[in-house]
N, C-alpha and C positions, 0 to 999 in steps of 0.2 A: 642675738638681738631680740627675737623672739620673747626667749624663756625670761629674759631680764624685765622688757616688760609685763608678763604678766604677774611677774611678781611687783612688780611696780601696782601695775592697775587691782592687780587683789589684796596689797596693803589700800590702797585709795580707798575700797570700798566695804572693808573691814571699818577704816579710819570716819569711813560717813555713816555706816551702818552704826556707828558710836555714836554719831549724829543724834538720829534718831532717840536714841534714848537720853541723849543729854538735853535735846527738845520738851522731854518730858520732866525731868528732873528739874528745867527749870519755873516749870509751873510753880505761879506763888513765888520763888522763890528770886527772880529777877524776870524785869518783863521784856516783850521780844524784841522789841528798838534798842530797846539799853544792851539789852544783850548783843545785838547785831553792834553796833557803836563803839562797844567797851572790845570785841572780837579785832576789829579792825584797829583801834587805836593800839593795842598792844600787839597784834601782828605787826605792821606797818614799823612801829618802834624795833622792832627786832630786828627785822627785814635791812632796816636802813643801816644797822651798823655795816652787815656783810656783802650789802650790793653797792655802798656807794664808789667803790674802786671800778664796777660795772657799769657804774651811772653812769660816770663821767665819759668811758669809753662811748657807751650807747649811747648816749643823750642824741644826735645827729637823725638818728633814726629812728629814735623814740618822739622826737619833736614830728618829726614828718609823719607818725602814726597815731597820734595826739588822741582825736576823735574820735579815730577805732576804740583804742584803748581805755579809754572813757566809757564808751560804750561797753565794751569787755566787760570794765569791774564794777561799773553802776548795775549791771544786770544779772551778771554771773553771780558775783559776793554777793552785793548790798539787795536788789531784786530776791534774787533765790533767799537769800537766807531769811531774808525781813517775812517771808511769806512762810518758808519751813518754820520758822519757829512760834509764828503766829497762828498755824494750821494745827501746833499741836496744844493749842486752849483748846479745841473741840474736837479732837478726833485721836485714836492712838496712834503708839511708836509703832508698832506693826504696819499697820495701814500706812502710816506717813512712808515705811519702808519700802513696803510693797508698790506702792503708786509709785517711784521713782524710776519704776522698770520702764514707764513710759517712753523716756528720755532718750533712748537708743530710736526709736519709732520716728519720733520729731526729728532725730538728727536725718535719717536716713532722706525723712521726706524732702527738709529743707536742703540737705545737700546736692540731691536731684533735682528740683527745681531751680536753684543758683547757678550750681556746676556740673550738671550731668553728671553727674560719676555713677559709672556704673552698678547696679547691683542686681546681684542673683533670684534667682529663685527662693532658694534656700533662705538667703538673707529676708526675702520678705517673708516667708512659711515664719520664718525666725520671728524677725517682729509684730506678726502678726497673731502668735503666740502671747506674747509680753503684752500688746494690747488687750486680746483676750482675758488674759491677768490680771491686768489692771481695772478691767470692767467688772470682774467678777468683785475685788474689794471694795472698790469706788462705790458699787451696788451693795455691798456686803451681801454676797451673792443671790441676790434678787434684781435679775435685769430687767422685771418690768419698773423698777425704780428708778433706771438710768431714762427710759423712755418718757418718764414722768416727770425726770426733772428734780428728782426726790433724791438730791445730793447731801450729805452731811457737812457743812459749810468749812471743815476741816479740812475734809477730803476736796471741795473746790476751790481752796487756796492751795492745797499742793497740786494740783493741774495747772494750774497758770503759772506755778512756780516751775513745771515741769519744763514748760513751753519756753522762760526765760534762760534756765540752764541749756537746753537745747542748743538756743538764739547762740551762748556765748561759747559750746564744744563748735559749732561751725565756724564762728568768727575766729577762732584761733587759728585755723588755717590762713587766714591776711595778715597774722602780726607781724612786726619786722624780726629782723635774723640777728635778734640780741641775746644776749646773758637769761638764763632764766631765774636770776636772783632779780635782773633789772626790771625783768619781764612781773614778776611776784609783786617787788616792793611798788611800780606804778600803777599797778591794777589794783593792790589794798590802797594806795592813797585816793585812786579815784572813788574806791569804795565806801572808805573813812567820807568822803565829802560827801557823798550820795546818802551817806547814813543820820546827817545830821539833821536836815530838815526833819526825820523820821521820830529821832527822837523828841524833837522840840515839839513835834504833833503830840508825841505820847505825853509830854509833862504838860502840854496844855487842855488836853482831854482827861487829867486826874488818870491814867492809866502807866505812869512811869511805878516804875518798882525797884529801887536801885537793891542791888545783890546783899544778901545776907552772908553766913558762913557756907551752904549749898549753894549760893549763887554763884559765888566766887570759886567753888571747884570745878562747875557748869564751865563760867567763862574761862578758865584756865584748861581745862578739855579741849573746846571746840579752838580756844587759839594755836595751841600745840599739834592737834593732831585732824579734825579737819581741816584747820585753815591751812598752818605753814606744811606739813610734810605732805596730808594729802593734794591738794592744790600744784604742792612742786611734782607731784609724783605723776599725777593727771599728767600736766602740760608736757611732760618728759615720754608717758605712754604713747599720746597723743602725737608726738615726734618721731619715735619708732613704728608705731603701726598703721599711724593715721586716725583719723577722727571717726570715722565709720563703724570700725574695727572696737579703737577703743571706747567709745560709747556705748558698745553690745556690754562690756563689766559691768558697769552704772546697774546692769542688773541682778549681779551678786550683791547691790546693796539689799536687796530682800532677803536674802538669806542669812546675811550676818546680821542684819537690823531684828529679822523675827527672832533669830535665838541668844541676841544680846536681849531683848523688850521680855522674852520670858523669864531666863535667868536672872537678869539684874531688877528688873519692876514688877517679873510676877503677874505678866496680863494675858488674858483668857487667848488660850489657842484653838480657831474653829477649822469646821468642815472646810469649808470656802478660803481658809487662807493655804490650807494644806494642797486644794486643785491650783489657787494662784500661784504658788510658789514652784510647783512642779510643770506647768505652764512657762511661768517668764525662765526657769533655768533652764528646759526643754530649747527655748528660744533662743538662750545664748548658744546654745550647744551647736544649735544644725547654722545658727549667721556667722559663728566662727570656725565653723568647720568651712563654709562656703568661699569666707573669706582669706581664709589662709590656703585653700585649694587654687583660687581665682591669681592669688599673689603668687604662687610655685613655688611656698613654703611649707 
């Protein structure tokens, strides 16, 4: 059970760490609404041919989760992404990578304040490490910058975007006990709905950019491989380990984000991402050690 998850959860963040660079590829080349909008309607479209024999069975249970589940994919999808892809007009795929290490930190916290659930020592040294990390990029390692307030407006929309994905790794612990195709295709359609007012923002602000020939391999990217596989692979981890656990990976997305963002874009590698990176991995290392010691696996 174990081992299947992690290889679940290290495709996930290999698949986002892709993310990040297709973030960047899409600059100029499709703008971040359209791109969020055109992701979901073609996920969504897929989704529905292989879930609807799931629909029908779930629907019972899905109706009575309604709200949650809105909730879910207005935040998790349309939220996180509308913000990822917008953070990367000003800031890099690195950075955008590195900051995501966050997300394990926020879950912890929020899942102890909701539900008690216990955590270690270790697990906090853990993410208290990955916050450190994240401080040091956020700052581009000058932490009298954070104290200042002297954020790079990139890097403060992947913070907020951080806080949203958090919101929806906890929420998944309430969903109902359906199909996780039923589970996928309601969460892109609430998505799809939450992404439109977004777009019509961006066509009425002269900021829409509909896809080019780069555009359209951006959106054929992030529909294939963060949206449907990583997304189902999350929700599945997330099953096997628990949300604790598997939010500690969310920070091998900096490691695959920073050496996809050199290789594939060719962007400057510093001092300060090399202590971040060796920081938030550090982190994962001793909160799943902790946590699979605490589990008596």
């Amino acid at each position: 059970m174990y081992r299947q998850a992690y290889i679940f959860l290290c495709l996930t963040t290999l698949f986002w760490g892709g993310n990040a660079v297709a973030s960047r590829l899409a600059v100029g080349h499709v703008s971040p609404m359209m791109l969020t909008t055109l992701r979901w309607i073609l996920s969504s479209s897929l989704l529905v041919f292989f879930a609807w024999p799931h629909l029908k069975r779930d629907w019972p249970a899905i109706r009575a989760k309604l709200p949650l589940l809105a909730f879910l994919g207005m935040m998790g999808f349309t939220g996180f992404n509308a913000l990822f892809y917008s953070s990367a007009q000003f800031t890099s795929a690195i950075n955008i990578a590195i900051e995501q290490g966050a997300i394990p930190m926020v879950i912890f916290v929020v899942n102890f304040l909701l539900f008690r659930l216990r955590v270690t020592a270790l697990q906090v040294a853990g993410f208290m490490l990955s916050l450190v990390g994240v401080a040091i990029v956020a700052s581009h390692g000058e932490f009298a910058r954070l104290l200042d307030l002297d954020v790079n407006f990139g890097d403060a929309l992947m913070l907020v975007a951080v806080l949203l994905y958090a919101a929806y790794t906890v929420g998944l612990r309430l969903k109902p006990d359906i199909h996780w195709l039923s589970l996928m295709f309601v969460l892109s359609l609430f998505a799809l709905l939450a992404s439109f007012p977004l777009v019509a923002w961006e066509a009425a602000t002269d900021r829409l950019i509909v896809p080019d020939a780069q555009g359209w391999m951006v959106v054929g990217y992030v529909v294939v491989f963060p949206s449907l596989l990583a997304q189902s692979l999350y929700i599945r981890g997330n099953e096997l380990i628990g949300g604790n656990r598997a939010g500690l990976f969310i920070n091998l997305v900096p490691i695959f984000g920073t050496l996809l963002s050199i290789i594939i874009l060719g962007e400057d590698f510093f001092a300060y991402h090399a202590v971040a990176l060796t920081l938030v991995l550090g982190g994962i290392w001793l909160a799943e050690h902790s946590g699979r010691k605490n589990a008596g696996a």
